[in-house]
N, C-alpha and C positions, 0 to 999 in steps of 0.2 A: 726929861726922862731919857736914861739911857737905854735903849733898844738892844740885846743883841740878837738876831736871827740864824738861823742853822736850820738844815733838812737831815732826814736821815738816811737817805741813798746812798750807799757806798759803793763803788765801780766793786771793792776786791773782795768782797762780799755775793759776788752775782758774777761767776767765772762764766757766763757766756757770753756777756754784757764786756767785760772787760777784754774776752780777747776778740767781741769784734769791735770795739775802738771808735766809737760811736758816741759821744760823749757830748751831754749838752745839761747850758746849765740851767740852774732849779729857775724856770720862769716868774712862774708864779709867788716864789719867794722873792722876788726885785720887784716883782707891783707890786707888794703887800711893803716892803721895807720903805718903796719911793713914798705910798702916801704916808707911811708917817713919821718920813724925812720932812714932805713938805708941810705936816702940820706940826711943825716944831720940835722934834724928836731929833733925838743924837744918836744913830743905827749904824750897827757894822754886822757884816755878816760873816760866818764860820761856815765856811765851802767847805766843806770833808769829801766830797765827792772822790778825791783821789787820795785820799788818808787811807789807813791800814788800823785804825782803830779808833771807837767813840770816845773813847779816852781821850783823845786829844782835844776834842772839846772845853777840857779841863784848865789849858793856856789861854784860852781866848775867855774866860769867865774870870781866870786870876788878872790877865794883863788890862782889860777894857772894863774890867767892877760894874756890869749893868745893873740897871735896876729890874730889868723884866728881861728873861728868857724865856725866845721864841723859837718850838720848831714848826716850821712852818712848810711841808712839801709842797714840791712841784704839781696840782693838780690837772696840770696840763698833757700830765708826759704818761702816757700809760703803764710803764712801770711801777709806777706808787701806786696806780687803781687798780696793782694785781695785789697788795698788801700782803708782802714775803713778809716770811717771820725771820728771817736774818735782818730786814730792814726793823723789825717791830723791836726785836732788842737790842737795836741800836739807838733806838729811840730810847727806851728804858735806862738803857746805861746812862745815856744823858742825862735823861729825868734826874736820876739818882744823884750822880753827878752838882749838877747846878740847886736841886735841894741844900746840897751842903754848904752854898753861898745862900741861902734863906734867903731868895727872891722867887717873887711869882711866875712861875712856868703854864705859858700857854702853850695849846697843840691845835695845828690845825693840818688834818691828814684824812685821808678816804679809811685807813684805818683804823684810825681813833674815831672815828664816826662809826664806826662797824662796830668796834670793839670798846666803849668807853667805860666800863667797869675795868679791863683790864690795866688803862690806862691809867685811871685814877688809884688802881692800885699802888702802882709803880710810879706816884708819886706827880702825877700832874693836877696844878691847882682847876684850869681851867680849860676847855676842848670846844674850840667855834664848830661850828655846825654849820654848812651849806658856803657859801662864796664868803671868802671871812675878811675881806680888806676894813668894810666898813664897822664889822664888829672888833675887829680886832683895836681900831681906832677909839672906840666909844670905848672899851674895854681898861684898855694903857691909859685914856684921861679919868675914866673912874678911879683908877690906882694911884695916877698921879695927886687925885685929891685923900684920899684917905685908904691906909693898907687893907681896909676891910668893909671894901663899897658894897651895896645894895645892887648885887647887879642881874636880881629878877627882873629891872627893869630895860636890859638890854638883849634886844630878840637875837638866837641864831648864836644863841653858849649853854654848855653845858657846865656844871659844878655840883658840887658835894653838900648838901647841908646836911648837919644831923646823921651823917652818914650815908644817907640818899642823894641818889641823882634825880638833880633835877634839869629840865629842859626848858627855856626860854622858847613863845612862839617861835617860828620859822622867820625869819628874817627874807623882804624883796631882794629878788634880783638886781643889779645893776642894768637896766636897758641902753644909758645913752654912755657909752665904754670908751670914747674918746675924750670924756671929762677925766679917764684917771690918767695923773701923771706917769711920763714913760718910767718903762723899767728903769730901776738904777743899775745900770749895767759897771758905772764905775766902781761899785763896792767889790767887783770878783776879776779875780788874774783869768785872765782869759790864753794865759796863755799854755797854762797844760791843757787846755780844751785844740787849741789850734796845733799844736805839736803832736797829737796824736791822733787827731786829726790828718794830719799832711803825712804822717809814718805811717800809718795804718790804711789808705786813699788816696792820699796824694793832692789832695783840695783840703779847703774849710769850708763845713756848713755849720749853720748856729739856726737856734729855734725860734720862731713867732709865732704870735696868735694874732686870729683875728675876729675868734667869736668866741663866745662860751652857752656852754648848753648843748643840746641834741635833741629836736624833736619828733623824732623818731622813736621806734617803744619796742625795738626785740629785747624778749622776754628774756636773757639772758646777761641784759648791759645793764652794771649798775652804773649809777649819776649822783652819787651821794652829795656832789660838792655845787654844780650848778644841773642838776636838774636838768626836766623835760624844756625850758625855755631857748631859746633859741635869740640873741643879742651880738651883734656884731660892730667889732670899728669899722668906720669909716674908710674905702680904698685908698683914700689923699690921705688919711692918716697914717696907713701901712705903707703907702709906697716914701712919702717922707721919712719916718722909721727907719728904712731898708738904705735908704739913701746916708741920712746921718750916723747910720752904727757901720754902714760898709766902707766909709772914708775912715772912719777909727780902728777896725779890726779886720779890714782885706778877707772879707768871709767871699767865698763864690758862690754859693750854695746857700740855701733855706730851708729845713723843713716846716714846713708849718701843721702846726701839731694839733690844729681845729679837728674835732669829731667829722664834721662834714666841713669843708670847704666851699665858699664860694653859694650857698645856700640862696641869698637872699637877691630876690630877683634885681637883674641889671649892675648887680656888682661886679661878675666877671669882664664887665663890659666899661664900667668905669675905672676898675684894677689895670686893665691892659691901658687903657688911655693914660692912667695916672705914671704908667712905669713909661712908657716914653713921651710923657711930658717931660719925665726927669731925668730922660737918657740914662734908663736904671740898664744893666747888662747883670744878669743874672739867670741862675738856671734855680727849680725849686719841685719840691717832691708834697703832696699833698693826700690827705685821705676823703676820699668819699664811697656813694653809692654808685650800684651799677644805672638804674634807671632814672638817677640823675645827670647821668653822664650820655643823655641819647641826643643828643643837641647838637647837631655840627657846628652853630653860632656859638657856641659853650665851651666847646674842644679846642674853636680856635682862634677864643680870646684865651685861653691856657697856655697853648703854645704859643702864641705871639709876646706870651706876656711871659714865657723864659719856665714852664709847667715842662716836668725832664719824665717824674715818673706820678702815676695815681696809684695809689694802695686801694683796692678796692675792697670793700667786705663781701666774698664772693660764700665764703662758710664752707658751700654745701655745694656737688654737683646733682643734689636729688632734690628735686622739688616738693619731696613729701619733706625732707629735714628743715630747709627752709620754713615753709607753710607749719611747722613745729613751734619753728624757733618764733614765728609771726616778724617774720623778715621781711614783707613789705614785697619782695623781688622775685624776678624768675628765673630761670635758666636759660632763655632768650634774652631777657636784658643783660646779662652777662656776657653772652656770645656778643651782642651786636655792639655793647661798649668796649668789649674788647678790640671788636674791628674797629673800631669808629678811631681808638686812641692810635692805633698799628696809624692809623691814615694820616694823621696827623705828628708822625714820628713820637709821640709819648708812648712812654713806655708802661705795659699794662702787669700791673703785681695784685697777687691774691694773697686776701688772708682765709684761711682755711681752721676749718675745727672738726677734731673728730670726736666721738664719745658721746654726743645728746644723745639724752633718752627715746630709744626706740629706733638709732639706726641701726641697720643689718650691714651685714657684708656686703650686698647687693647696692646700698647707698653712699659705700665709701667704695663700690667698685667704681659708681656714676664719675664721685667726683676724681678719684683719679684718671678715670678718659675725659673727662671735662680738661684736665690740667695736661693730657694729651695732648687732646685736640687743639686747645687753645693756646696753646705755647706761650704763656705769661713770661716778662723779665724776669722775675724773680716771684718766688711765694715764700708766708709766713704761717707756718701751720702750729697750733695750739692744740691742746685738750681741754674742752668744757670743764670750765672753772666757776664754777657757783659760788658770786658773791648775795652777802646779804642786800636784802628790798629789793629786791629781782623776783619774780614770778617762778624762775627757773630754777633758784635758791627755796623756796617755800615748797617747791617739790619734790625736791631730794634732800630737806636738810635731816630728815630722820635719820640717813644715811652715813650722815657726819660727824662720825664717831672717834674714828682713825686720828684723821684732821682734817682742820678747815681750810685751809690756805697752804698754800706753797713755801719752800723753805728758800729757795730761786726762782727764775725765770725761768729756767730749765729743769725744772722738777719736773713736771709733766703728770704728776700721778694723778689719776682716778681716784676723786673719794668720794665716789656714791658707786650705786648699783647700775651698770647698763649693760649694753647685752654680752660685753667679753671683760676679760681682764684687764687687770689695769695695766699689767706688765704687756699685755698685748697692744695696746693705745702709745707706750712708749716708745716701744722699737714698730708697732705701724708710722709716728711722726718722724721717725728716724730712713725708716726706708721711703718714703715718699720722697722723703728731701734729696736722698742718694739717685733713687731713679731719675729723679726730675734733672738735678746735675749731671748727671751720665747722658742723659737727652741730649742737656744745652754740648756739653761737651764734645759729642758725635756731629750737633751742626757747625760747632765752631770747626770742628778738623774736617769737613763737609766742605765749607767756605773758604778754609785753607787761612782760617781766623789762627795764627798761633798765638796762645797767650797762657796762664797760669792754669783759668777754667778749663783748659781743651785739654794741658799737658795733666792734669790729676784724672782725667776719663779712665784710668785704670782703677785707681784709689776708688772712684765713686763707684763703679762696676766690681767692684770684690766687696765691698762692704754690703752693698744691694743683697747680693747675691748671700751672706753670710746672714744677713737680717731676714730675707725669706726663709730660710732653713728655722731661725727662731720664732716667725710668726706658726708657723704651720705644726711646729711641735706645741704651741699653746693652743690655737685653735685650727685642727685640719680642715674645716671652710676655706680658709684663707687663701687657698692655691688658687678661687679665682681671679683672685689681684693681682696674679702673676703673669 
């Protein structure tokens, strides 16, 4: 069977994405492609990531005549779990596209799991449901025996009979994650990934996993793909990894793109040992929690083991939004994993969200003195985004009229009801950002740091200042944020 695989992220499709130059590739599509490389499959894969149109899909379906087209996203990369509808009719286009070579089109995507009517609309025969390596496998050797297999009897797909969708049980997890073969990293040029990369930062970093799942439960995170489960590789398995892909592509950098990191007890502590067993020299950016992060033993097998910066999910500086969202955290564990990271030279980043239901002014005043006080490297601030099978979706989806989803990653709009406008949540995550830069910028000319950050401290300070005048004409509350 010929294979061909393709995702449907497109850098110029997502203009904030593109000019910050950050580009990594579809993970999750090279372990779906390797295992059924190694179970006897003939697979190539169609990178669009830096195309200019689905269309182009079109050459790799004429020149390689597959038998089964795959789109297959990145389920790793949060991106694809915000399910833009620039990226959803790129997928369609495809669809449509590869119909016209009368072969079988799977989809395996966080949105086509959200949205699988409109998929099958647009022309897809079949949509895995939940971690799809293995369905996907069972799937291609049903086709390979016959065009029009029985395949109620393979859990974790969805399809059409009769014009209804039907849904296969749920399909298990993967628990023991070092049985699957490594990503096939050889099927993708790596090298528009590293070239703007180096232009855009001046290093290469490239992505790993090393667990899937999350078991953790704020009411606001969907997991359509792996779920509340929580399965990790092995540290000898990743620091080997890290080792044979950074002798072939001189990456510096890592991010590793796990929900939480580092979760499972004594792994941070065989991860540090395994990376100077193998005289690994690496610097690497990771996401976790705050009150996972109170552990000095924790912090400094991170930094010993080349941990540069943690994303933390900080949300909220109010601990009523928090205790909303059923976040698990406090505003003390925040403070004191912030110091804790300062100590150990990692560098501490927030992600931030404004717009849940029921905060006031008063709780986005918190969190901008929290982002005061605390002086993080860097933050990533969002607007409450209700995906489906979320708790936080089933609360507001009356709401969801307008639309459901974002059209980029910088849409930003509000589409339910909360306490202000939606135009006011757009330019509040706009002036947070400006303030916070005009900070960093005053300590850098402070420090006598000269650099690009310190010399734009005028730029950040007249935009500020141009974006309070906007808050305050939508809602006059707003001057206490100022």
């Amino acid at each position: 069977m010929k294979i061909l695989f393709t995702h449907s992220y497109f850098l110029h499709f997502d203009t904030k994405q593109l000019k910050t130059q950050t580009p990594f590739a579809p993970l999750a599509t090279l372990y779906a492609a390797s295992v059924l490389r190694e179970n006897g499959c003939e697979v190539k894969l169609a990178d669009l990531q830096f195309s200019s149109s689905a269309g182009e899909i079109k050459q790799h379906l004429e020149i390689f005549k597959p038998d089964v087209f795959v789109i297959y996203d990145d389920s790793f990369n949060y991106l694809t779990k915000m399910c833009l509808t620039n990226m959803r009719e790129s997928a369609f286009k495809m669809q449509k596209i590869a119909k016209e070579f009368n072969i079988p089109i799977i989809v395996s995507s966080s949105d086509a799991t959200d949205h699988l009517e409109k998929y099958f609309e647009n022309k897809a025969d079949y949509i895995i449901i939940g971690e799809a390596e293995q369905t996907l496998l069972e799937l291609v050797n049903a086709l390979k025996k016959e065009k029009q297999p029985n395949t109620s009897l393979i859990n974790g797909l969805a399809f059409l009979s009769e014009k209804k969708i039907v849904k296969t049980p749920a399909r298990l997890v993967l628990k023991e994650l070092d049985e699957l073969p490594l990503p096939a990293w050889d099927l993708i040029d790596i090298t528009p990934y590293k070239n703007t990369w180096l232009r855009g930062h001046g290093f290469f970093s490239i992505n790993f996993v090393t667990t899937r799942g999350c078991p953790y439960k704020c009411n606001w995170c969907a997991k359509p793909i792996y779920g509340n489960r929580y399965n990790s590789h092995s540290p000898q398995n990743i620091a080997k990894q890290i080792k044979e892909l950074q002798s072939k592509f001189g990456f510096t950098h890592i991010w590793f793109a796990d929900d939480i990191f580092g979760l499972k007890p004594n792994w941070l502590k065989e991860f540090n040992a395994a990376i100077k067993e193998l005289q690994l020299v690496i610097k690497y950016k990771i996401q976790s929690r705050a009150d996972l992060l109170l552990e000095d033993e924790n912090i400094r097998y991170l930094a010993e083991s080349g941990c540069d910066e943690v994303w933390m999910g900080a949300e909220s500086g109010s601990q009523k939004v928090l205790d909303a969202m059923d976040k698990g955290t406090t505003i003390e564990q925040i403070k004191e994993a912030t110091q804790l990271l300062k100590k150990y030279n990692i560098k501490p980043c927030f992600f931030l969200q404004f717009g849940y239901t029921g905060e006031l002014i008063e709780d986005i005043e918190k969190t901008i003195l929290m982002v005061d006080e605390l002086k993080p490297h860097d933050i990533g601030i969002s607007v409450s985004y209700p995906l489906p099978g979320t708790k936080f979706y089933e609360r507001v989806k009356k709401d969801l009229i307008e639309k459901q989803n974002w059209k980029d990653s910088d849409d930003l709009h509000l589409m339910f009801n909360s306490s202000y406008k939606a135009d006011f949540y757009r330019h509040l995550q706009r002036f947070v950002h400006y303030k916070f830069r005009f900070a960093q910028s005053k300590e850098l000319l402070k420090n006598k740091k000269f650099n690009k950050r310190m010399a734009l401290g005028p730029y950040y300070y007249f935009k500020q200042i141009r974006l309070k005048k906007k808050l305050q004409n939508i809602e006059p509350d707003a001057g206490s944020l100022f």
